[in-house]
C-alpha positions as CSV (number, residue, x, y, z in Angstrom):
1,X,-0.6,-12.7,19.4
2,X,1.8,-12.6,16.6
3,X,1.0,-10.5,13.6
4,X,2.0,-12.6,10.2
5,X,4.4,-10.5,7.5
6,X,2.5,-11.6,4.0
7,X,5.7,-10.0,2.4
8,X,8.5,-8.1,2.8
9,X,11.4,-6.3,0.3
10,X,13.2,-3.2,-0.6
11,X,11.2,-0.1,-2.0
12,X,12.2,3.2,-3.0
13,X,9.5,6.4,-2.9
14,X,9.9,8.1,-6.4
15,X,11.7,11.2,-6.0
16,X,13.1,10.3,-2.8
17,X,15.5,8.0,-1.7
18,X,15.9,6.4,2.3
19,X,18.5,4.2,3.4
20,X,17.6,0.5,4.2
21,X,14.7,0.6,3.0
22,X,12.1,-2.0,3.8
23,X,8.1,-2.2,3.0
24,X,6.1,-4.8,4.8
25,X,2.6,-6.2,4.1
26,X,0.7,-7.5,6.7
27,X,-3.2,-8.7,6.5
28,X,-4.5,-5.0,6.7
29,X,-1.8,-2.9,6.0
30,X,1.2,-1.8,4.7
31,X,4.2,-0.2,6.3
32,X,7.2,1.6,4.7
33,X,9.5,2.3,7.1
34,X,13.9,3.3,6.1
35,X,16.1,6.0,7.2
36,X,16.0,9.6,5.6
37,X,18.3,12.7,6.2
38,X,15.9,14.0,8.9
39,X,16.1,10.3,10.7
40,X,13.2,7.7,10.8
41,X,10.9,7.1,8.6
42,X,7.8,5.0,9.1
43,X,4.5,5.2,7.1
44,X,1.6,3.3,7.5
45,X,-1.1,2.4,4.8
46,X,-4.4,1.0,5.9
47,X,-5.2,-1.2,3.1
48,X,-9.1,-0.2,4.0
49,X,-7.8,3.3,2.8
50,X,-6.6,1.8,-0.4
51,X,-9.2,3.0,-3.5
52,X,-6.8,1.2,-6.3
53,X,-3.3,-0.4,-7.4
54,X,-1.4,0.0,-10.4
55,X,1.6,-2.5,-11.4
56,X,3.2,-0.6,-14.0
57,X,5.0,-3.0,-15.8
58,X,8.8,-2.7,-17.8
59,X,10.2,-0.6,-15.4
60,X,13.8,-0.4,-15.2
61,X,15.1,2.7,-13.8
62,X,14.7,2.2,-9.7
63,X,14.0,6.0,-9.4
64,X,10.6,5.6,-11.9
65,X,7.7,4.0,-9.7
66,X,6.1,0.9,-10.6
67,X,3.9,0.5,-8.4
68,X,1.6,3.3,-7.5
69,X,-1.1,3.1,-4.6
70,X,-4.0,5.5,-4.7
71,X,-6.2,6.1,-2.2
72,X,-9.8,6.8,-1.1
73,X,-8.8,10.5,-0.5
74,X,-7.2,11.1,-3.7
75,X,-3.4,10.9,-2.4
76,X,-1.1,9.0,-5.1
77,X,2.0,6.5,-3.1
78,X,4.4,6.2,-6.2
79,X,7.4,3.9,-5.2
80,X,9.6,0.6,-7.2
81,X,9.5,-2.0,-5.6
82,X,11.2,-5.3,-6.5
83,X,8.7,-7.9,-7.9
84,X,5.9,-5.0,-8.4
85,X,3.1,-7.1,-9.8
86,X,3.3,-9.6,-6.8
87,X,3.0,-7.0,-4.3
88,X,0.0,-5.8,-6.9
89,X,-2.0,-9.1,-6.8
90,X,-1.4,-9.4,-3.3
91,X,-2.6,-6.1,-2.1
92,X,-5.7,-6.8,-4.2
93,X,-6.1,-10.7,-2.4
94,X,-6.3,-8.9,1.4
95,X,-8.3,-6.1,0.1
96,X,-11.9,-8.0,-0.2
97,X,-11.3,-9.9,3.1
98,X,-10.9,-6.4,5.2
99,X,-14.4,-5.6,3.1
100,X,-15.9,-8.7,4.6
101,X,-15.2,-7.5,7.7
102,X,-16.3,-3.8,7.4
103,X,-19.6,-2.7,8.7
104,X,-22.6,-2.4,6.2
105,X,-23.6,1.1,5.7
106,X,-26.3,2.5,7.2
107,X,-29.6,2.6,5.7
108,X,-31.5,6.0,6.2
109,X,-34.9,6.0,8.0
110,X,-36.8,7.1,5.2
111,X,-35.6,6.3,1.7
112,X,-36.1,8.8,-1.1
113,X,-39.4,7.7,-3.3
């Protein structure tokens, strides 16, 4: 089965700068993947694991982020990324389909009164 790209482009972390740098968004994830100093670089983000997105719009310096990620467990992604608010309403499209999907939580045996 072949897994469907939703969108691809260049990134750059803030404060930190890779070599062909790519990020890719697929139906339930991100990846970021480029080459640092120490080598490789790949980073997955399950978009489950994704608590908010924030397009920060007027951006023009590529080492200021514009898009920032923050997720469930309190750890802030900052990167730029061409065409920020695209990648922004996109991210938030997939995230209630993966929600659909997600089991209900469970109800406890004996509710408080």
């Amino acid at each position: 089965m072949r897994e469907i790209t939703v969108m691809t482009g260049p990134f750059r972390y803030e404060g930190r700068r890779l070599a062909r740098a790519r990020a890719r968004l697929f139906e339930d994830r991100l990846v970021f993947s480029g080459m640092g100093w120490r080598g490789p670089h790949r980073r997955l983000v399950s978009l489950a694991d994704v608590a908010s997105v924030e397009w920060i719009d007027g951006v023009r310096d590529r080492r200021t982020a514009n898009l920032v990620l923050t997720l469930h467990d309190g750890e802030t992604i900052r990167v730029w990324i061409r065409s920020a608010g695209l990648w922004k309403f996109k991210i938030e499209e997939l995230m209630p389909k993966l929600k659909r999907h997600a089991t209900p939580p469970k109800k406890a045996l004996y509710p408080a009164a």
